[in-house]
Backbone as CSV, one residue per row, in Angstrom:
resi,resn,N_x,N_y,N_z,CA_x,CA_y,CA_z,C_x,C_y,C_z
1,UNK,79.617,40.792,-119.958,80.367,40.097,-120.983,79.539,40.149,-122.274
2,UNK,80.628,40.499,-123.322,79.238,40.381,-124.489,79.450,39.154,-125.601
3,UNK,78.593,38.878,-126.332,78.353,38.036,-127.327,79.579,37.303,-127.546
4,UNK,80.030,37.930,-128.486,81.533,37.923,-128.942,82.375,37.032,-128.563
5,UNK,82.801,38.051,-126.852,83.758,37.392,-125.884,83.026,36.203,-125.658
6,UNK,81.837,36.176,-125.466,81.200,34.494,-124.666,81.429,33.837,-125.752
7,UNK,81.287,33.556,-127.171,80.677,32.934,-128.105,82.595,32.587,-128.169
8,UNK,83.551,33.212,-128.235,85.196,33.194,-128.591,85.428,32.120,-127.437
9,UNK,85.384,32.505,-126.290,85.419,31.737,-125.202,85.227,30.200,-124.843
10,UNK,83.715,30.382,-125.281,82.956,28.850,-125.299,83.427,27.839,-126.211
11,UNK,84.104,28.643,-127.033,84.598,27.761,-128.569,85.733,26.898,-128.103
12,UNK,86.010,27.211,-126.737,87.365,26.448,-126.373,87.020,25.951,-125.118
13,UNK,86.836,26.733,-124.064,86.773,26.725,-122.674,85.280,26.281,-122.475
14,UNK,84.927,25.211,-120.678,84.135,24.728,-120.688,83.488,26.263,-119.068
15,UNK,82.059,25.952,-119.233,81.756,26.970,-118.148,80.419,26.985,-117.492
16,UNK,80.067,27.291,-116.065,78.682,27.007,-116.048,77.946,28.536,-116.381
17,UNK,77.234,28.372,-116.724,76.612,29.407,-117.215,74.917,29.486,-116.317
18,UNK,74.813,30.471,-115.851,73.596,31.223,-115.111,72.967,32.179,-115.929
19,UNK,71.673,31.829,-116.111,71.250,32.374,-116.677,69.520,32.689,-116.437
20,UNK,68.605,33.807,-116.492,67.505,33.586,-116.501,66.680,32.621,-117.885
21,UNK,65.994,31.412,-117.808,65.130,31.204,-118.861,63.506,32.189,-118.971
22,UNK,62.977,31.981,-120.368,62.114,32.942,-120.864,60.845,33.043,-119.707
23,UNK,60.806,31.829,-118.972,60.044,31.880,-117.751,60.156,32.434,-116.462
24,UNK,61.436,33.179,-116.567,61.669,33.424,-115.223,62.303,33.203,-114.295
25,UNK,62.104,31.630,-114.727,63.162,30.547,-113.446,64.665,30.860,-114.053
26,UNK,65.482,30.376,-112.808,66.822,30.426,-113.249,67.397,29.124,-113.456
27,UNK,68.696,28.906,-114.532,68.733,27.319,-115.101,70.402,27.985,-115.192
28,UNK,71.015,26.535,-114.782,72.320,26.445,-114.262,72.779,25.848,-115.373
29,UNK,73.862,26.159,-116.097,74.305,24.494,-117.104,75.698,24.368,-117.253
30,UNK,76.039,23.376,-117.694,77.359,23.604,-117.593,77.230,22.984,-119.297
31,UNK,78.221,24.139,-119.878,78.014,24.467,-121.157,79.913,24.212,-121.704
32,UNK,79.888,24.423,-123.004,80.553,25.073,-124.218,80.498,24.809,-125.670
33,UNK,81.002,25.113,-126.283,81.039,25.001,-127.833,82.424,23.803,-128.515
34,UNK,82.833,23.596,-127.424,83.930,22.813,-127.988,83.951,21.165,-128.263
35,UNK,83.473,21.173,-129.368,82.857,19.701,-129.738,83.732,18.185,-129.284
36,UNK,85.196,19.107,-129.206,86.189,17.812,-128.221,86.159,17.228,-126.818
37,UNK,85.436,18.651,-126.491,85.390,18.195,-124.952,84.031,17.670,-125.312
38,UNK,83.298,17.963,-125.778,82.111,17.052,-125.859,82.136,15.953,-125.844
39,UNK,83.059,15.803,-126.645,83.204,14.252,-127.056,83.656,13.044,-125.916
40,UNK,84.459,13.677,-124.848,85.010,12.858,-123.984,83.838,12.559,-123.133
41,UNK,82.924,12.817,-123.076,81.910,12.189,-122.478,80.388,11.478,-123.052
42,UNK,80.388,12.211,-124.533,79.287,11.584,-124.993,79.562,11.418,-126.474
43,UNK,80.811,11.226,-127.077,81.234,10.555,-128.288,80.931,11.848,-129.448
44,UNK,80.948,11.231,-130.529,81.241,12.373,-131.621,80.049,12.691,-131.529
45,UNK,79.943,13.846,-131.695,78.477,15.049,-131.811,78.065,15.741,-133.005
46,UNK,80.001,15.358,-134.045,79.408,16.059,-135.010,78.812,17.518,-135.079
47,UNK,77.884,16.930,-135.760,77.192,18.690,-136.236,76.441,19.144,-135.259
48,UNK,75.975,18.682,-133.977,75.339,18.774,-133.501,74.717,20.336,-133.313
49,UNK,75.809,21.025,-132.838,75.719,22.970,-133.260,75.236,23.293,-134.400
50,UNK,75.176,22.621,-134.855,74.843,23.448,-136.743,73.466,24.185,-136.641
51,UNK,72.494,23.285,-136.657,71.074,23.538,-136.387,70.772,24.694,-135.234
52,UNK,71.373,24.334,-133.863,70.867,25.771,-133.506,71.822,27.155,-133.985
53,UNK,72.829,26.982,-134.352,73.445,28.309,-135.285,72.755,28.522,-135.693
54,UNK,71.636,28.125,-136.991,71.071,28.993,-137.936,69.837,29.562,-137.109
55,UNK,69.770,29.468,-135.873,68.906,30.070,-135.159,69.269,30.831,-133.991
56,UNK,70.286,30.878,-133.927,71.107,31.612,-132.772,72.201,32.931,-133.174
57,UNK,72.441,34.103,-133.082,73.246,35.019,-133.384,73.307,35.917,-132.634
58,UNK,74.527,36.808,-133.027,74.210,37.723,-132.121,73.418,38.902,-132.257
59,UNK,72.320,38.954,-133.587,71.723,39.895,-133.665,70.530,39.368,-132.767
60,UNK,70.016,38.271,-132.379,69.419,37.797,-131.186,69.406,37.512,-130.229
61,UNK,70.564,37.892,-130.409,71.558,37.356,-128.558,71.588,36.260,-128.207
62,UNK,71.115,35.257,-128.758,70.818,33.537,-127.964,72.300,33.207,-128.464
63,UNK,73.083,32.129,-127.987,74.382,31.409,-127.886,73.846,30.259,-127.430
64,UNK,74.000,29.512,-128.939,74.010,27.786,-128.918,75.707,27.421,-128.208
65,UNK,74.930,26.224,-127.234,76.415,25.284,-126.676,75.990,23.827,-126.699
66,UNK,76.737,23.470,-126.129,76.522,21.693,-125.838,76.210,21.548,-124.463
67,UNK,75.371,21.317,-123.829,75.450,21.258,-122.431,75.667,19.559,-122.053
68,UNK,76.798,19.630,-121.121,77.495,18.515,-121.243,76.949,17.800,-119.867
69,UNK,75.934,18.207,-119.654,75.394,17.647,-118.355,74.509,16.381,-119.346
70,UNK,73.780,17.151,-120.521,72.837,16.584,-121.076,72.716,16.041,-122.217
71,UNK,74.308,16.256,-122.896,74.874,15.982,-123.768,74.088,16.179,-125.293
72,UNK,73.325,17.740,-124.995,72.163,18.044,-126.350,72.609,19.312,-126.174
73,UNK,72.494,19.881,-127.448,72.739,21.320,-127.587,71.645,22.370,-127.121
74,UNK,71.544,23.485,-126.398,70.946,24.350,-125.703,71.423,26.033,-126.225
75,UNK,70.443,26.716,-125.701,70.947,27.849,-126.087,70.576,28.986,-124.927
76,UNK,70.824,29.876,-124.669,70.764,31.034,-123.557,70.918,32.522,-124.253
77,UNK,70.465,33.243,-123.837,70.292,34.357,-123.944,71.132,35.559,-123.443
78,UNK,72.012,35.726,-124.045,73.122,36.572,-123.475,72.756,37.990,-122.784
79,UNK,71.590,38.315,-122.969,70.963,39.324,-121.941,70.063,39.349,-120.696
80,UNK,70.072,37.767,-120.758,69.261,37.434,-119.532,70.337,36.530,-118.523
81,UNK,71.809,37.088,-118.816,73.054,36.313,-118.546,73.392,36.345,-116.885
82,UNK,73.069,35.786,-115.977,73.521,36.378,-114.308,74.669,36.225,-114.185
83,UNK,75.354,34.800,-114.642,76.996,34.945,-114.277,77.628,33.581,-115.188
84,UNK,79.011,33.343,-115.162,79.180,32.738,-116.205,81.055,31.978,-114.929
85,UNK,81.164,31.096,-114.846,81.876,30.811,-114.033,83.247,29.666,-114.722
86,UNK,84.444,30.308,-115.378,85.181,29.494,-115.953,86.004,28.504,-115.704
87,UNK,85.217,27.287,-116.252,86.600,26.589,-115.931,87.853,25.983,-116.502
88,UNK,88.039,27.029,-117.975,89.083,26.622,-118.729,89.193,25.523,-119.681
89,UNK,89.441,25.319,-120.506,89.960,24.275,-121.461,89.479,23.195,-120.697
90,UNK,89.244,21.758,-121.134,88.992,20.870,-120.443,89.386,19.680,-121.861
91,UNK,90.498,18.970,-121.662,91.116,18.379,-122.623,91.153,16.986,-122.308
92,UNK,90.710,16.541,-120.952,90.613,14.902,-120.096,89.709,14.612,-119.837
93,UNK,89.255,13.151,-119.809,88.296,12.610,-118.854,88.766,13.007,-117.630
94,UNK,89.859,12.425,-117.369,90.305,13.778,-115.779,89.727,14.955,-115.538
95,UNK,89.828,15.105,-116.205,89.798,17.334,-116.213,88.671,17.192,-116.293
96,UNK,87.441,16.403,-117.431,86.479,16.214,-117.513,85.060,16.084,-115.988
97,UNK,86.020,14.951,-115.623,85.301,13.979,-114.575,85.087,15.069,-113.118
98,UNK,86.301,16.061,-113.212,86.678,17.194,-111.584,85.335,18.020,-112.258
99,UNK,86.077,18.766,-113.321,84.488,19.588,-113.548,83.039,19.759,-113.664
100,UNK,82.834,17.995,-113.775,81.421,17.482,-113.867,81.202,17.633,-112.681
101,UNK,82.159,17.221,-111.476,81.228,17.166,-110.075,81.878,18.286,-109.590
102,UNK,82.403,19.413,-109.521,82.484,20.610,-109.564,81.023,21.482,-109.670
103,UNK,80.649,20.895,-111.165,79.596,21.676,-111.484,78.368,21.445,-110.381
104,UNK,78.069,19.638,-110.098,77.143,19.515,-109.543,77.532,20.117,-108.064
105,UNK,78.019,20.271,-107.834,78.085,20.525,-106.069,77.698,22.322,-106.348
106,UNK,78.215,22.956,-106.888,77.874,24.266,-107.109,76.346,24.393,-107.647
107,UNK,75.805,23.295,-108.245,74.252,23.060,-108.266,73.360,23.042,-107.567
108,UNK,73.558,21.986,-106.780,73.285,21.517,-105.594,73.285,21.986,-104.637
109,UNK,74.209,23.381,-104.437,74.186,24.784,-103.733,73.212,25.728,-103.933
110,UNK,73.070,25.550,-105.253,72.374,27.071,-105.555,70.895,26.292,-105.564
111,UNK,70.599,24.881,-105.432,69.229,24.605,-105.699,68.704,24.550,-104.204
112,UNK,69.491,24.083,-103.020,69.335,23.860,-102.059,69.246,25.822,-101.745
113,UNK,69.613,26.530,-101.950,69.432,27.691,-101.611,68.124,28.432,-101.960
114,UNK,67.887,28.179,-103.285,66.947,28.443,-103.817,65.715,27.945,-103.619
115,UNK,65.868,26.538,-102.977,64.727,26.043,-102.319,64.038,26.826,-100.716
116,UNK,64.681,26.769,-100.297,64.805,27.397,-98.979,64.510,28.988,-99.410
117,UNK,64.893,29.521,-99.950,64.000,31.323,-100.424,62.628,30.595,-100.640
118,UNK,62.527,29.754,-101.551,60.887,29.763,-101.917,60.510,29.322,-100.192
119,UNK,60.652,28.252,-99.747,60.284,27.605,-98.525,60.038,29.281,-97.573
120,UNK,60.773,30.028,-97.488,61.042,31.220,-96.784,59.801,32.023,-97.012
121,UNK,59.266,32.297,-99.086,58.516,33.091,-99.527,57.181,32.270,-98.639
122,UNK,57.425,31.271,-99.104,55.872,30.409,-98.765,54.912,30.672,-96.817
123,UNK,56.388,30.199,-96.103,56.223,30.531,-94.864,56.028,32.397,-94.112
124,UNK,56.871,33.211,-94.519,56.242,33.867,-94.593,55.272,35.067,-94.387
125,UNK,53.956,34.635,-95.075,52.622,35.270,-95.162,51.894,34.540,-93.766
């Protein structure tokens, strides 16, 4: 998926996004750009995007969102992108509230999995 499409996307639709961080580790979030849905859970945000825009583009590939887990703006790296999982418009605390624990259970999967590889790496040798 490139820039573009993610950055068009996010502007509306909410999504978890997989991604490698600059360390290596992998970081789960559940993201978008759409300052309304933001709002249904952590009030007006305002500008909150502004600031990392002037540091985010696509001649750098990073894509500022809101991560609505944490309700602070974040940014990812569209080339260090593993997968991107949609869940559409999100216009309710309803719609809101399914996708929040949506997200966590699909978390909570991949951390419990991911624990168990390391547990696996560790054991082993």
């Amino acid at each position: 998926m490139d820039y573009g499409e993610l950055f068009t996307r996010l502007s509306y639709e909410t999504a978890l996004v997989a991604f490698f961080k600059k360390d290596g580790s992998v970081r789960l979030m559940l993201g978008t750009r759409n300052i309304k849905t933001a709002a249904l859970e952590h009030g007006n945000l305002g500008g909150l995007l502004d600031g990392h825009d002037k540091r985010c583009n696509i001649k750098n590939g990073n894509l500022a969102v809101v991560d609505l887990v944490l309700g602070e703006c974040r940014s990812f790296n569209v080339g260090r992108l593993i997968n991107v999982h949609w869940f559409g418009e999100v216009n309710t605390q309803e719609r809101f509230d399914e996708v929040l624990k949506e997200f966590r259970v699909l978390k909570d999967k991949f951390d419990e999995q991911y624990k168990n590889a390391d547990l696996d790496l560790l054991t082993s040798n």
